[in-house]
C-alpha positions as CSV (number, residue, x, y, z in Angstrom):
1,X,22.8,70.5,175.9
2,X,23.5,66.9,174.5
3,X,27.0,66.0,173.7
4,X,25.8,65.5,170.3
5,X,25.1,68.7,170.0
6,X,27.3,70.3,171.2
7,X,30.0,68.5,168.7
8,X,27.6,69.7,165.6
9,X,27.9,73.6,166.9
10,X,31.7,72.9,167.4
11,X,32.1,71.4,163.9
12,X,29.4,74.3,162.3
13,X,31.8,77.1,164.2
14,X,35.0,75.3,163.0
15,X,33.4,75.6,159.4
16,X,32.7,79.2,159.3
17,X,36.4,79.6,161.1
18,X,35.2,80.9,164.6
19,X,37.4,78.5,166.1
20,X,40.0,76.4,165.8
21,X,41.4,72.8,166.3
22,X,44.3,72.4,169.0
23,X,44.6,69.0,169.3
24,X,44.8,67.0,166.0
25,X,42.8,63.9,167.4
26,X,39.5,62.6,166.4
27,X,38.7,62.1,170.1
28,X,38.5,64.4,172.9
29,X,39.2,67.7,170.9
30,X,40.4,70.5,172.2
31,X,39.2,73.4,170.4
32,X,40.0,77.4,170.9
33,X,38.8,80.9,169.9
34,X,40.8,81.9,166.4
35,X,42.6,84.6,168.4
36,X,44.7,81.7,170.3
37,X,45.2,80.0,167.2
38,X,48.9,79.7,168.1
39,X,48.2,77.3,170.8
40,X,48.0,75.2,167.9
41,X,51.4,75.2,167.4
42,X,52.6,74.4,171.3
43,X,50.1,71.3,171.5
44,X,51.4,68.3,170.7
45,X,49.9,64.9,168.8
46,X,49.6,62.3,171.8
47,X,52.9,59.9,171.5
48,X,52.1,56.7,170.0
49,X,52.7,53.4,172.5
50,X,55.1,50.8,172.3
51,X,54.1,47.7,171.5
52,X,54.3,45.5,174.0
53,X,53.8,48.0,176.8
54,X,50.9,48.2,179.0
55,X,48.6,51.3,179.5
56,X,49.3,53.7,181.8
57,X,52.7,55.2,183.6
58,X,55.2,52.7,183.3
59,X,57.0,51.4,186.5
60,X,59.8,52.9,188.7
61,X,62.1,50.2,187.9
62,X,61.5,49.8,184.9
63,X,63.0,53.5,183.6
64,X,65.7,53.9,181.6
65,X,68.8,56.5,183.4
66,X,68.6,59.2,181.5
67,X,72.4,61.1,182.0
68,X,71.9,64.8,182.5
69,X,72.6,67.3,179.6
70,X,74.9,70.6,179.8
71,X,73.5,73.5,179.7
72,X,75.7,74.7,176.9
73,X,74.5,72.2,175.0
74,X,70.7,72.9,176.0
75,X,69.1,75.3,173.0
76,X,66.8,77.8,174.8
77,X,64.6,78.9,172.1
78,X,61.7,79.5,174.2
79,X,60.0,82.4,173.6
80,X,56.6,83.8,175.7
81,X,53.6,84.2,173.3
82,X,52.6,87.7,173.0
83,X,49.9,88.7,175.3
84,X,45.9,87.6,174.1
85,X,43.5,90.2,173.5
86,X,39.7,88.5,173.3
87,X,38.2,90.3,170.0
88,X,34.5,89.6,171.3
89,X,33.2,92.5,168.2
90,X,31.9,89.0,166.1
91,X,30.7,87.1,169.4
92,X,28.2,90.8,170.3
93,X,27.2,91.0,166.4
94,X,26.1,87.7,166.4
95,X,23.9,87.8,169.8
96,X,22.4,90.8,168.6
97,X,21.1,89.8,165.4
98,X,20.0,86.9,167.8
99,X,18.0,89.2,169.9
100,X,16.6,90.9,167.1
101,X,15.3,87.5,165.3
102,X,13.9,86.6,168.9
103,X,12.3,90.0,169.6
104,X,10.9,89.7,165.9
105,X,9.4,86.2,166.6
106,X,7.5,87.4,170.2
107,X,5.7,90.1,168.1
Protein backbone atom coordinates (compact mmCIF):
# COMPACT_ATOMS: atom_id res chain seq x y z
CA UNK A 1 0.00 0.00 0.00
CA UNK A 2 1.19 3.61 -1.01
CA UNK A 3 1.96 6.00 1.67
CA UNK A 4 -0.68 8.05 0.21
CA UNK A 5 -2.94 5.79 0.87
CA UNK A 6 -2.50 4.79 3.67
CA UNK A 7 -2.70 8.54 5.13
CA UNK A 8 -6.30 8.84 3.28
CA UNK A 9 -7.61 5.53 5.33
CA UNK A 10 -5.91 7.03 8.49
CA UNK A 11 -7.64 10.47 7.98
CA UNK A 12 -11.26 8.54 6.70
CA UNK A 13 -10.96 6.26 10.15
CA UNK A 14 -10.00 9.41 12.16
CA UNK A 15 -13.30 10.95 10.66
CA UNK A 16 -15.65 8.31 11.56
CA UNK A 17 -13.74 8.25 15.21
CA UNK A 18 -12.13 4.70 14.85
CA UNK A 19 -8.99 6.18 15.95
CA UNK A 20 -7.35 8.77 17.35
CA UNK A 21 -4.49 11.38 17.11
CA UNK A 22 -1.56 11.01 19.69
CA UNK A 23 0.74 13.20 18.57
CA UNK A 24 -0.51 16.71 17.65
CA UNK A 25 1.92 17.27 14.61
CA UNK A 26 1.20 17.60 11.06
CA UNK A 27 4.15 15.24 10.36
CA UNK A 28 4.94 11.83 11.30
CA UNK A 29 1.52 11.11 13.24
CA UNK A 30 1.12 8.80 15.62
CA UNK A 31 -2.22 7.52 15.62
CA UNK A 32 -4.08 4.83 18.15
CA UNK A 33 -7.19 2.71 18.45
CA UNK A 34 -9.99 4.90 20.47
CA UNK A 35 -9.64 2.48 23.33
CA UNK A 36 -6.01 4.04 24.10
CA UNK A 37 -7.31 7.33 23.65
CA UNK A 38 -5.49 8.35 26.96
CA UNK A 39 -2.19 7.95 25.42
CA UNK A 40 -3.27 11.17 24.15
CA UNK A 41 -2.79 12.76 27.22
CA UNK A 42 0.90 11.25 28.19
CA UNK A 43 2.37 12.31 24.66
CA UNK A 44 3.81 15.31 24.44
CA UNK A 45 4.11 18.31 21.57
CA UNK A 46 7.79 18.01 20.36
CA UNK A 47 9.75 21.08 22.31
CA UNK A 48 10.42 23.92 20.11
CA UNK A 49 14.40 24.81 19.38
CA UNK A 50 16.34 27.55 20.39
CA UNK A 51 17.30 29.79 18.18
CA UNK A 52 20.63 29.82 17.56
CA UNK A 53 21.20 26.10 18.33
CA UNK A 54 22.10 23.46 15.97
CA UNK A 55 20.07 20.23 15.30
CA UNK A 56 20.58 17.41 17.11
CA UNK A 57 21.81 16.45 20.87
CA UNK A 58 23.71 19.28 22.09
CA UNK A 59 27.37 18.80 23.36
CA UNK A 60 28.79 17.48 26.62
CA UNK A 61 30.29 20.61 27.49
CA UNK A 62 28.10 22.63 26.60
CA UNK A 63 25.21 21.45 29.46
CA UNK A 64 24.09 23.44 31.94
CA UNK A 65 24.62 21.65 35.96
CA UNK A 66 21.51 20.96 36.82
CA UNK A 67 21.54 20.77 41.03
CA UNK A 68 19.70 17.76 42.23
CA UNK A 69 16.06 18.16 43.76
CA UNK A 70 14.79 16.72 47.27
CA UNK A 71 12.73 14.23 47.18
CA UNK A 72 10.31 16.00 49.58
CA UNK A 73 10.12 18.49 47.27
CA UNK A 74 9.52 15.95 44.24
CA UNK A 75 5.48 15.64 43.59
CA UNK A 76 4.78 11.98 42.72
CA UNK A 77 1.56 12.15 40.99
CA UNK A 78 2.17 9.33 38.82
CA UNK A 79 -0.37 7.12 38.49
CA UNK A 80 -0.37 3.59 36.15
CA UNK A 81 -3.17 3.67 33.49
CA UNK A 82 -5.76 1.16 34.06
CA UNK A 83 -5.22 -1.97 32.20
CA UNK A 84 -6.35 -1.95 28.07
CA UNK A 85 -8.90 -4.28 26.92
CA UNK A 86 -8.94 -4.33 22.78
CA UNK A 87 -12.86 -3.98 21.95
CA UNK A 88 -12.28 -5.79 18.44
CA UNK A 89 -16.67 -6.16 18.28
CA UNK A 90 -16.53 -3.02 15.48
CA UNK A 91 -13.12 -4.19 13.77
CA UNK A 92 -15.18 -8.27 13.21
CA UNK A 93 -18.50 -6.27 12.07
CA UNK A 94 -16.86 -4.40 9.74
CA UNK A 95 -14.78 -7.41 7.97
CA UNK A 96 -17.83 -9.25 7.82
CA UNK A 97 -20.01 -7.04 6.03
CA UNK A 98 -16.62 -7.00 3.99
CA UNK A 99 -16.90 -10.63 3.33
CA UNK A 100 -20.42 -10.57 2.55
CA UNK A 101 -20.01 -7.57 -0.14
CA UNK A 102 -17.02 -9.80 -1.63
CA UNK A 103 -18.89 -13.09 -1.50
CA UNK A 104 -21.87 -11.09 -3.17
CA UNK A 105 -19.60 -9.64 -5.99
CA UNK A 106 -17.97 -13.44 -6.91
CA UNK A 107 -21.67 -14.66 -7.53
Amino acid sequence: MSIKAACLLLERFLERGLIVEVTHRSARRLFALRDMEPLQEVVQPRQKTIPGQKRGRPRATGMLEVPPVEDSSVQRDFQPLERWTPDYSELEAAMAEVDLLCRRSQA
